[in-house]
C-alpha positions in Angstrom: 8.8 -1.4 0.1 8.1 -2.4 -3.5 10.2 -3.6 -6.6 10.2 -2.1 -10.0 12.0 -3.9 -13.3 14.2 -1.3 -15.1 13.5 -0.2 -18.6 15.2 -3.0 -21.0 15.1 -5.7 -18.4 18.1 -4.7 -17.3 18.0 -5.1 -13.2 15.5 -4.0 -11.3 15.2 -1.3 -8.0 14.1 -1.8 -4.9 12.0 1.0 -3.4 11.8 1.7 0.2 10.5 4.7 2.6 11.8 5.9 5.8 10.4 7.2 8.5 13.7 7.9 10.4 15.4 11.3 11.0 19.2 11.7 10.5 21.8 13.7 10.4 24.6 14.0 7.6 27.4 16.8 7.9 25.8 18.4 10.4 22.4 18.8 8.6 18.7 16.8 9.4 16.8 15.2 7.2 13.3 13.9 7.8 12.6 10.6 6.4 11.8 10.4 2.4 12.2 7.6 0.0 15.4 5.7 -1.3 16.3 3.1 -4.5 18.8 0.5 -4.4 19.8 0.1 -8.2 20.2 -3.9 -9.3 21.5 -5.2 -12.4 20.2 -8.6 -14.1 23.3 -10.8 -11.9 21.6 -8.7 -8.2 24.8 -6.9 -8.2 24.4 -3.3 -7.1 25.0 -1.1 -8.9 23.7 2.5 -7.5 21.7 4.0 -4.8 19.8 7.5 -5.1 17.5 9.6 -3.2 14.3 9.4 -4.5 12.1 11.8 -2.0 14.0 13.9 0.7 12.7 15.8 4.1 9.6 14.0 4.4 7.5 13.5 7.5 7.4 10.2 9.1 7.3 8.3 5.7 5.1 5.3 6.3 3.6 2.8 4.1 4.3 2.9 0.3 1.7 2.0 -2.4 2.4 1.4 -6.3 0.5 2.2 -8.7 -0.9 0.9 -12.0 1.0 3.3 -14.3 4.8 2.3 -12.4 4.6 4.7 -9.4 4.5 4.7 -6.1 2.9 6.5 -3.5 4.4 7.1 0.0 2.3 9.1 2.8 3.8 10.9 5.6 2.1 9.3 9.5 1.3 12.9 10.9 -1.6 15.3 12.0 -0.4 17.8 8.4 0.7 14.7 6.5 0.8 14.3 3.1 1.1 11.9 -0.4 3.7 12.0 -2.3 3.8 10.4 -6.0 7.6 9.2 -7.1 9.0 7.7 -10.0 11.0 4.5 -8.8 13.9 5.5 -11.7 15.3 8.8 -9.9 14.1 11.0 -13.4 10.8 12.8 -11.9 10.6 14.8 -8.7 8.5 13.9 -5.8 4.9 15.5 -6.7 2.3 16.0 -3.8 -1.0 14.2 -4.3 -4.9 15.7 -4.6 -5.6 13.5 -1.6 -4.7 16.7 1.0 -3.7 17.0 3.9 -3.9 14.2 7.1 -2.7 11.5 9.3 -1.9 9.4 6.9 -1.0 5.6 7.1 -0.3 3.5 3.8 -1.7 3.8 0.2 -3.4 0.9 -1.6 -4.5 1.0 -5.3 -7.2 -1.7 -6.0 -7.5 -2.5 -9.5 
């Protein structure tokens, strides 16, 4: 999980991944990526769906340039690059294809 300020200083989200599998109306979804919205008092004040239908979701990395990457725990994983404001789709990484755990950007 990681925490990004919002543009403006006006709250700040709260980024976590799931590796859970659930059901809503009937329909499964893999585990994916979800933002809890704050405003500057740490009221709520939204939640979205930042990544949905991945693979055993594990550990979640951010990255220099306000990103985060979260990497599915399987044999035909993958890494996913988000945007922590719900504006830009999930895009899949160059790192390919494996049993991913956590990403870590050391800078």
């Amino acid at each position: 999980a990681r925490v990004f300020a919002l543009p403006n200083n006006s709250g700040w989200v709260y980024v976590s991944n799931s590796e859970e599998i659930y059901y809503t109306k009937g329909k499964k979804w893999g585990g994916g990526v979800g933002g809890i919205y704050f405003n500057n008092r740490g009221q709520i004040t939204d939640y979205k769906r930042l990544m949905i239908g991945g693979r055993n979701n594990c550990g979640v990395g951010k990255t220099p340039w306000n990103t985060l990457v979260t990497c599915e725990e399987n044999f035909n994983g993958r890494c996913w690059e988000i945007g922590p404001f719900g504006i830009n789709p999930a895009n899949r990484t160059v790192l390919g294809v494996g049993h991913f755990e956590s990403f870590a950007y050391d800078y």
